[in-house]
C-alpha positions in Angstrom: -124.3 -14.4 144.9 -125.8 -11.4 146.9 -127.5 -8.1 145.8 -124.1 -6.2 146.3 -121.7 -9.0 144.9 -124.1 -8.6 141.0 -123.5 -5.0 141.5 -119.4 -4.5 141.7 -119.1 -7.1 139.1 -121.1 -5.3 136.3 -119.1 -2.5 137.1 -116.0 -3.9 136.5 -117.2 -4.8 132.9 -118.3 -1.5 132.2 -114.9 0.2 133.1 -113.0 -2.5 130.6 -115.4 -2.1 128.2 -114.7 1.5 128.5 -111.2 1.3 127.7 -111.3 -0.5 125.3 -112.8 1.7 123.4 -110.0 4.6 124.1 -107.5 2.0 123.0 -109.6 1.3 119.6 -109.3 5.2 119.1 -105.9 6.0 119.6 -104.8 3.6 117.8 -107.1 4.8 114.7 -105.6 8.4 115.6 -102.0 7.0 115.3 -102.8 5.4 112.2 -104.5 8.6 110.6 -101.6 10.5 111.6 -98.9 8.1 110.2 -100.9 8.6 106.8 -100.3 11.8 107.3 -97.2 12.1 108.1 -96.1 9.9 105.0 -98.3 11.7 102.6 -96.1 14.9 103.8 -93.2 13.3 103.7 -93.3 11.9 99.8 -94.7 16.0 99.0 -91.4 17.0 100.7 -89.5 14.6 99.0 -91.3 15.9 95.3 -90.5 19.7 96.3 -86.5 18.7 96.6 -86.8 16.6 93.8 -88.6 19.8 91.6 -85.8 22.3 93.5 -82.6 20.3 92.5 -83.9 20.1 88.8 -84.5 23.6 88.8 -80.9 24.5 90.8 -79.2 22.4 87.8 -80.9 23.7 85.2 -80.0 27.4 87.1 -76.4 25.6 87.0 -76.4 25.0 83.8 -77.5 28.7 82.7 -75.2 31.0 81.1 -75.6 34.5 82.7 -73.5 38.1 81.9 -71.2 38.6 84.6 -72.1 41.4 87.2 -69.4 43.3 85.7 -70.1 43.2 82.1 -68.2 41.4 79.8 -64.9 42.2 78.4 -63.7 43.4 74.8 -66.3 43.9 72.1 -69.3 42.4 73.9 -68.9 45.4 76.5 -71.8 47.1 76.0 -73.9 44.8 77.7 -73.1 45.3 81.0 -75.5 44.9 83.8 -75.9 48.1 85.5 -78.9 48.8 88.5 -81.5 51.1 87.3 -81.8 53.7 89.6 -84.5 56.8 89.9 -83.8 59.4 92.4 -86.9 60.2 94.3 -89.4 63.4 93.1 -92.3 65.2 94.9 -94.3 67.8 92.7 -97.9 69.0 92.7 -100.6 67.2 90.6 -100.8 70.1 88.5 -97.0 70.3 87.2 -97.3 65.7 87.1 -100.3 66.0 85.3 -98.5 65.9 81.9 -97.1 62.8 82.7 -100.3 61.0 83.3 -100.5 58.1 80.6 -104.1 58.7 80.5 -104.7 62.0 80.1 -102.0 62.9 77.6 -103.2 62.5 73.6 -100.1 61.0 71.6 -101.6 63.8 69.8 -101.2 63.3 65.3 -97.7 63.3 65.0 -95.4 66.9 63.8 -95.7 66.4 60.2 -97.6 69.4 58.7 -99.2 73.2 59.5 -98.6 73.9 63.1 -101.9 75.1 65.0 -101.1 76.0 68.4 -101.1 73.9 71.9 -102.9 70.9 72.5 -104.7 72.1 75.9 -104.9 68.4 77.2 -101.2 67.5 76.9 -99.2 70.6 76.8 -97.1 70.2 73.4 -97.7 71.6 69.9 -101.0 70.3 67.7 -100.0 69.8 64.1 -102.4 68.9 61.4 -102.5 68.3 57.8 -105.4 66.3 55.7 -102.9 65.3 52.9 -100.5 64.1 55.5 -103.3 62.1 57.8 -104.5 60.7 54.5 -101.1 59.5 53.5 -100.7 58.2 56.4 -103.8 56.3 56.9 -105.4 58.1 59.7 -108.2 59.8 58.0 -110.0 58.9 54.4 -111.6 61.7 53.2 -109.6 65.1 53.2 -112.3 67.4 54.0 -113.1 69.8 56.8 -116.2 71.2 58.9 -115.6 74.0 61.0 -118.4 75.4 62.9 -118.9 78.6 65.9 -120.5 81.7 66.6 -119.2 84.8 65.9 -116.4 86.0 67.8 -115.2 82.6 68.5 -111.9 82.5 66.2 -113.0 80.2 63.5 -112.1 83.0 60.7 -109.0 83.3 62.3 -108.0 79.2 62.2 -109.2 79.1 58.7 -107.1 81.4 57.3 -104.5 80.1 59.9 -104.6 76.7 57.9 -104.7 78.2 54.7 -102.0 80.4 54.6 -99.8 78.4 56.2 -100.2 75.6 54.0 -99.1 77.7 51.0 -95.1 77.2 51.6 -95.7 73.3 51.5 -96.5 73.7 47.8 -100.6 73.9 48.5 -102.3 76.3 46.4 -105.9 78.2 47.6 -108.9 78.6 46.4 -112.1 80.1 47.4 -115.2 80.3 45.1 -116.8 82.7 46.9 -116.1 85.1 49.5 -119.8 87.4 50.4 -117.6 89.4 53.2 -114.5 90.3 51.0 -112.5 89.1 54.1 -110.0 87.1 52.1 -108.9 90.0 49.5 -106.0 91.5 51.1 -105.0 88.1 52.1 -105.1 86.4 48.8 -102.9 89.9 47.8 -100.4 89.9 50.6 -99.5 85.7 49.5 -99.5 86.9 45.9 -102.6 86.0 45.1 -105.2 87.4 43.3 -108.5 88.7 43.9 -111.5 89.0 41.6 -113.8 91.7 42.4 -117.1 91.4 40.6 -120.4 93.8 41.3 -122.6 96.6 40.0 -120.6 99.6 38.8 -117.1 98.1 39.0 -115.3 97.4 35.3 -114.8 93.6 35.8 -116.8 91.2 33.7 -117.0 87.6 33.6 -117.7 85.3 30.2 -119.5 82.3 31.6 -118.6 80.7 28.5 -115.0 81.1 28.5 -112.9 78.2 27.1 -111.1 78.0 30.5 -108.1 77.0 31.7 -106.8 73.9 29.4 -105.5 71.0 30.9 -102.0 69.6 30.2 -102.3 66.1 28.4 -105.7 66.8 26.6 -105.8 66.4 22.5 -107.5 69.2 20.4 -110.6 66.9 19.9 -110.6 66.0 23.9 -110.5 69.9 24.9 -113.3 71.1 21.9 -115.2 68.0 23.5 -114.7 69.3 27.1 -115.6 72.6 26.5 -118.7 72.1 24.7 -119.9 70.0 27.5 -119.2 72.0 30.2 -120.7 75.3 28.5 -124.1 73.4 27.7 -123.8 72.2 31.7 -123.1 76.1 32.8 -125.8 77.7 30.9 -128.3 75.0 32.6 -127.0 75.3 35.6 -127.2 79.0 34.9 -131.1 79.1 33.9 -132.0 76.5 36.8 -130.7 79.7 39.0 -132.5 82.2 37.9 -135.8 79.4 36.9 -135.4 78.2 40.7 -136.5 75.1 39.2 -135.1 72.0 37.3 -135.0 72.3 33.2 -137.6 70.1 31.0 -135.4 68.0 28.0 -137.5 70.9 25.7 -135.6 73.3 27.8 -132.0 71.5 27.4 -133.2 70.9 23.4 -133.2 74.6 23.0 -130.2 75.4 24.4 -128.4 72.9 22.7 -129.2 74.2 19.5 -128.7 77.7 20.6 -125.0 76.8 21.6 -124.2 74.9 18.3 -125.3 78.0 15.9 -123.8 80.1 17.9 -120.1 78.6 18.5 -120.5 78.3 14.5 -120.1 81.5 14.4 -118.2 82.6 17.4 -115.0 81.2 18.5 -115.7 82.7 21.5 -119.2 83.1 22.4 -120.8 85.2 25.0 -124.2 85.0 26.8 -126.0 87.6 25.0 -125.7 85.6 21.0 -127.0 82.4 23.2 -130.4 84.4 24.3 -130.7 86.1 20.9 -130.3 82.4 19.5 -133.2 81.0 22.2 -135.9 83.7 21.8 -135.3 83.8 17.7 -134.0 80.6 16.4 -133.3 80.9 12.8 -136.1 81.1 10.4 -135.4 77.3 8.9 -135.5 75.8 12.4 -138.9 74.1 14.0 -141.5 77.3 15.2 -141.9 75.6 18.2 -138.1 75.9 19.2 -138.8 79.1 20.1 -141.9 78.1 22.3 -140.1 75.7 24.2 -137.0 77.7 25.0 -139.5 80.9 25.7 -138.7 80.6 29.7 -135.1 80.1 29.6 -134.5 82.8 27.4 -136.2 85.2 29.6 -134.5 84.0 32.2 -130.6 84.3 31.1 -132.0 87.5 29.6 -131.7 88.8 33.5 -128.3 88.4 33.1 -127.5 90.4 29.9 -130.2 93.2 30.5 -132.3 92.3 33.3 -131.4 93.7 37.3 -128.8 91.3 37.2 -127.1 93.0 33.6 -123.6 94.4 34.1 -121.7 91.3 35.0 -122.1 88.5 31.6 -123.0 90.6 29.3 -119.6 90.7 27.3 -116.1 89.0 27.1 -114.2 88.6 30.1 -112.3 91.3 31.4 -110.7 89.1 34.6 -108.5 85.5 33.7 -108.8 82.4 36.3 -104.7 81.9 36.8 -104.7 78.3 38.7 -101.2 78.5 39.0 -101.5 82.0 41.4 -100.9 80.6 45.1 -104.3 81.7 46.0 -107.8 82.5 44.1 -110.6 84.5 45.7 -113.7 85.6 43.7 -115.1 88.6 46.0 -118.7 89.0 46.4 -119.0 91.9 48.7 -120.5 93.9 46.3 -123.3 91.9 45.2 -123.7 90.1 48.8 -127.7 91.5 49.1 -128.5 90.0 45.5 -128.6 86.0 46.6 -129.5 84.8 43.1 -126.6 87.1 41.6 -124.2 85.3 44.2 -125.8 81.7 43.0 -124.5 82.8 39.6 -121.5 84.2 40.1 -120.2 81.1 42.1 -121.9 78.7 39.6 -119.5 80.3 36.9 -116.1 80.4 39.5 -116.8 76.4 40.2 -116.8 76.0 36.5 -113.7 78.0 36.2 -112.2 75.6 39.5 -113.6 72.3 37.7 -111.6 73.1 34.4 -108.2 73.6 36.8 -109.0 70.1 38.9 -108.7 67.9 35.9 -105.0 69.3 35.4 -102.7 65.9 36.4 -100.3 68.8 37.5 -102.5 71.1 39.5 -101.3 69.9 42.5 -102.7 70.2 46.2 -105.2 72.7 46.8 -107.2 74.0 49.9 -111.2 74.9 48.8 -112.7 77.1 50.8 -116.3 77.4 51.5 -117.1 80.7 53.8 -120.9 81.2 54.9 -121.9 78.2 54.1 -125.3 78.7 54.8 -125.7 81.2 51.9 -124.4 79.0 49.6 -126.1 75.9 50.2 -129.5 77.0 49.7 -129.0 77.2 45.9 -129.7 73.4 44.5 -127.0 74.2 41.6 -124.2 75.0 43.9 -125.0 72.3 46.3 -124.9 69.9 43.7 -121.7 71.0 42.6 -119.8 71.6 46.0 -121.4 67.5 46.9 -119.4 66.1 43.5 -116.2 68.1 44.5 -116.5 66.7 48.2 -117.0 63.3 46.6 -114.4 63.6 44.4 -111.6 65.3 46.7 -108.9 62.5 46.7 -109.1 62.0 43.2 -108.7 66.2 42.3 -106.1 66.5 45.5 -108.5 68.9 47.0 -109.2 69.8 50.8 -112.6 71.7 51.2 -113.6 73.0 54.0 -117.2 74.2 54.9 -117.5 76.8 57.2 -120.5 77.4 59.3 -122.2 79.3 62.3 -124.1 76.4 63.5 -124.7 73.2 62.3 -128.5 73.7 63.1 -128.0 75.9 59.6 -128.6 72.5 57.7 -132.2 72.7 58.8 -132.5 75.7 56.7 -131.3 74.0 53.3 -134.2 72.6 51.7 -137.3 71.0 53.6 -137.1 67.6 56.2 -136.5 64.8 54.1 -136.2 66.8 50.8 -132.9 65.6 48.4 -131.2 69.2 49.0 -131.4 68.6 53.1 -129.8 65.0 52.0 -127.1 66.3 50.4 -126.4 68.6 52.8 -126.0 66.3 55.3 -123.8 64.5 53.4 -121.2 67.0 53.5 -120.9 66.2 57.0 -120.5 62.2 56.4 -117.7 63.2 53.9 -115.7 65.2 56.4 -114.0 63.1 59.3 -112.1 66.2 60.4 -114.8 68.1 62.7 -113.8 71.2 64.2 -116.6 73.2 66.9 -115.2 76.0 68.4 -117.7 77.6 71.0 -121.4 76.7 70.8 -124.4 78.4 72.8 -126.1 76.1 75.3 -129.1 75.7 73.1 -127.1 74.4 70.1 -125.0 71.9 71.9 -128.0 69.3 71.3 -128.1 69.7 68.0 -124.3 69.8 67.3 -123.9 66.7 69.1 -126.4 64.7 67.2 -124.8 66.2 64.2 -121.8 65.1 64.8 -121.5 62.6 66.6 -120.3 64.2 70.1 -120.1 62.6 73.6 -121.8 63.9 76.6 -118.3 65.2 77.7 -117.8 66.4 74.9 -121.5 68.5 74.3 -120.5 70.0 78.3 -117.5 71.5 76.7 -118.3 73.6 73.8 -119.9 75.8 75.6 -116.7 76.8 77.9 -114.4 77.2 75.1 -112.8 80.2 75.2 -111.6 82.3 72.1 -109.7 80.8 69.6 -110.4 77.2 71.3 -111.6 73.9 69.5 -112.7 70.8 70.1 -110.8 68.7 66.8 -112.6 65.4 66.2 -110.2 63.5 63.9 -111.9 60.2 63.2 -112.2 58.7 66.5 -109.5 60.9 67.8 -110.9 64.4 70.4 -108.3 67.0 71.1 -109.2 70.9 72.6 -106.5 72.8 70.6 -105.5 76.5 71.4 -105.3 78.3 68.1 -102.1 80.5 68.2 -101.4 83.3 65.9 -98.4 85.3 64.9 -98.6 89.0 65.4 -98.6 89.9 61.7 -101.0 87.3 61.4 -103.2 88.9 63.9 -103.3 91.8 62.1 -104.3 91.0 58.7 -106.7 88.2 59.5 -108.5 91.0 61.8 -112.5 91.0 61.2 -113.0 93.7 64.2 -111.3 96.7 61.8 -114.6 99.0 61.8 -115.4 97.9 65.4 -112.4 98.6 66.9 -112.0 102.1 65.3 -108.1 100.8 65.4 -107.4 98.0 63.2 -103.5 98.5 63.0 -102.5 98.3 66.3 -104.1 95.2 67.8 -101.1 94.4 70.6 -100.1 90.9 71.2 -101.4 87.5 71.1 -103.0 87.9 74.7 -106.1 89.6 73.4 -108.1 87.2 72.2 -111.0 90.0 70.6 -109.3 90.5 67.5 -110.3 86.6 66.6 -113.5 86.3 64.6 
């Protein structure tokens, strides 16, 4: 075969070979796509199979006519709900915005004013939240500067609490501000201080509660007259009593209630500084200090006040209670005393099973703190507030007034910071900038919180209720605008103080 005969046949062979190789693949293709296709097919065949179960079951299915149903069962019937359309500003539809309306505490209790976030009315009651699980421990910290309305929403809460069956009482008042209220609610209000007829027998017997024997009430009395005379010397001493101390005015009290039914202060410090003449010489010696010392009160600079039966009863029935210190407010350790005696006089009307609910009100709480008696006494009443039915409620400046009870670390600074752990109702009406730190850490605050105090306007609050933050508008009637006015001798004008709208007459 010739050169060109080898080459046209080895062509030929590469064009079969060629297709027989596009054969081999379309047939593959056709096979692939048969799979395919009957892989689709049985899916189709499932989905029918899945949508006729579901079309009978759908069958099957009992449904309330379009119409509604006839005779008893007519009620039921279907009908479209339909919302006409509504276009508004974000201002007026704010109020419906789930997450910036407060569900707020319910409207159970002592109306306050306007919840600012929400728009509706801010109610609030410790008994009530109590009952109701909300809150644990009834008491109250309120806390701003002057001019800020705090005066204003205490009273508010107060006053308005008395109609619901709540008595008031406040164990010391250093301003006076509460006498014409505790009169106008038919109250009463005792006015102690130099020159004034009024005096007070520490060791009155006391109100009696109902339900106590004879043995039970000589029993209680005894004890809490040994108690008040301690508490009494540890004033004046500014210093705890040594068991030779307590020794001495034990005896002192026994001789003298043997011969007194009702004893007054003066017998006890003849009895400390000359025991009788059978008794141990060095009685005398070791009761030398704390004789001296309740001698101030009988015929020292503090004389005028204990030196002689009472001429001024403790009623705890009375709606409201105010002991007012005005008088005596530049005399601190006089104030210690005199509120030592009026928590004894409250402590005897707590144990009453019948005393009922009672607001206790603690104004310029800084003064009264920095006595270790009194802040003893006012941290066993806070602990002891559910079982006495009591509300107290502390009323400061600033918190950064704690730093002045007692020194870092000391027990009196613990126990002052305990009132605040006590009280899950915190109410901060308007801070300045450069207490905002402090109050927060005192409290608790958030950061959007701390930014607000500052920009709270008069008779504004931040509430913290537990976990719970409202800002509340304080609201006051016109009557009570005028007689829980602080600005009398400021204002030159103190009965005519117009309408709600001027927010100066808060305090």
């Amino acid at each position: 075969m010739g050169k060109h005969g080898s080459k046209k046949l080895y062509s030929t062979v590469l064009v079969e070979d060629g297709k027989g190789k596009r054969r081999a693949r379309k047939v593959r293709e056709r096979a692939a796509h048969d799979i395919i296709a009957r892989n689709q097919a049985a899916q189709k065949e499932v989905q029918r199979a899945k949508l006729s179960v579901e079309q009978a079951v759908a069958r099957s299915t009992l449904y309330l006519p379009r119409d509604g149903e006839a005779g008893a069962a007519a009620l039921r019937s279907y009908r479209r709900f339909r919302v006409p359309p509504h276009q508004d500003t974000s201002a007026t539809l704010q109020g419906a915005y789930p997450f910036l309306a407060e569900g707020g505490l319910g409207s159970q209790g002592v109306f306050v004013g306007q919840d600012l976030y929400s728009g509706g009315s801010f109610v609030y009651d410790p008994w009530v939240l109590y009952q109701r699980g909300i809150i644990t421990a009834p008491n109250l910290v309120l806390a701003g500067i002057v001019g800020s309305g705090k005066s204003s929403l205490a009273k508010s809460l107060y006053t308005r609490s008395i109609p619901f069956g709540r008595r008031v009482y406040i164990p010391g008042d250093p301003k006076g501000e509460h006498t014409a209220i505790a009169e106008a609610v038919g109250g009463k209000a005792i006015i102690l201080g130099h020159g004034l007829r009024n005096r007070l027998n520490p060791l009155d017997a006391g109100y009696r509660p109902s339900g106590l024997s004879d043995i039970e009430w000589t029993t209680t009395v005894a004890s809490r007259r040994r108690d008040l005379i301690g508490a009494l010397a540890e004033t004046v001493l500014d210093r705890p009593l040594s068991p030779l101390e307590h020794t001495a005015i034990d005896v002192a009290l026994q001789a003298v209630v043997e011969t007194a039914s009702v004893p007054i202060l003066p017998m006890i410090v003849d009895r400390i500084l000359t025991p009788d003449t059978g008794s141990d010489d060095r009685l005398a010696e070791d009761g030398r200090l704390v004789g001296h010392a309740l001698r101030r009160l009988v015929s020292g600079d503090l004389a005028g006040l204990f030196d002689g039966p009472s001429t001024v009863e403790f009623d705890p029935t009375l709606p409201m209670i105010t002991l007012d210190l005005s008088r005596v407010v530049e005399n601190s350790t006089l104030i210690s005393v005199l509120m030592t005696c009026s928590s004894a006089w409250m402590e005897s009307a707590l144990l009453d099973p019948n005393g009922g609910q009672r607001w206790v009100v603690y104004d310029e709480a800084w003064r009264l703190m920095s006595h270790p008696a009194l802040l003893k006494r006012m941290d066993a009443q806070w602990r002891m507030s559910r079982h006495y039915g009591i509300a107290n409620l502390l009323i400061f400046h600033k918190l950064t007034d704690l730093d002045n009870v007692g020194d870092q670390g000391s027990a009196m600074r613990a126990l002052a910071n305990s009132l605040l752990a006590n009280a899950e109702s915190r109410i901060i009406y308007r801070q300045e900038s450069d207490q905002v730190g402090a109050t927060g850490k005192a409290l608790g605050l958030t950061g959007t919180e701390q930014r607000l105090l500052p920009s709270l306007g008069t008779g504004q609050g931040l509430w913290r209720i537990k976990e719970s933050s409202f800002v509340v508008q304080h609201q006051l009637h016109p009557d009570e605008l005028r007689a829980f006015d602080t600005t009398q001798r400021m204002t030159g004008n103190p009965r005519n103080h117009g309408d709600l709208g001027q927010p100066g007459h808060l305090s």
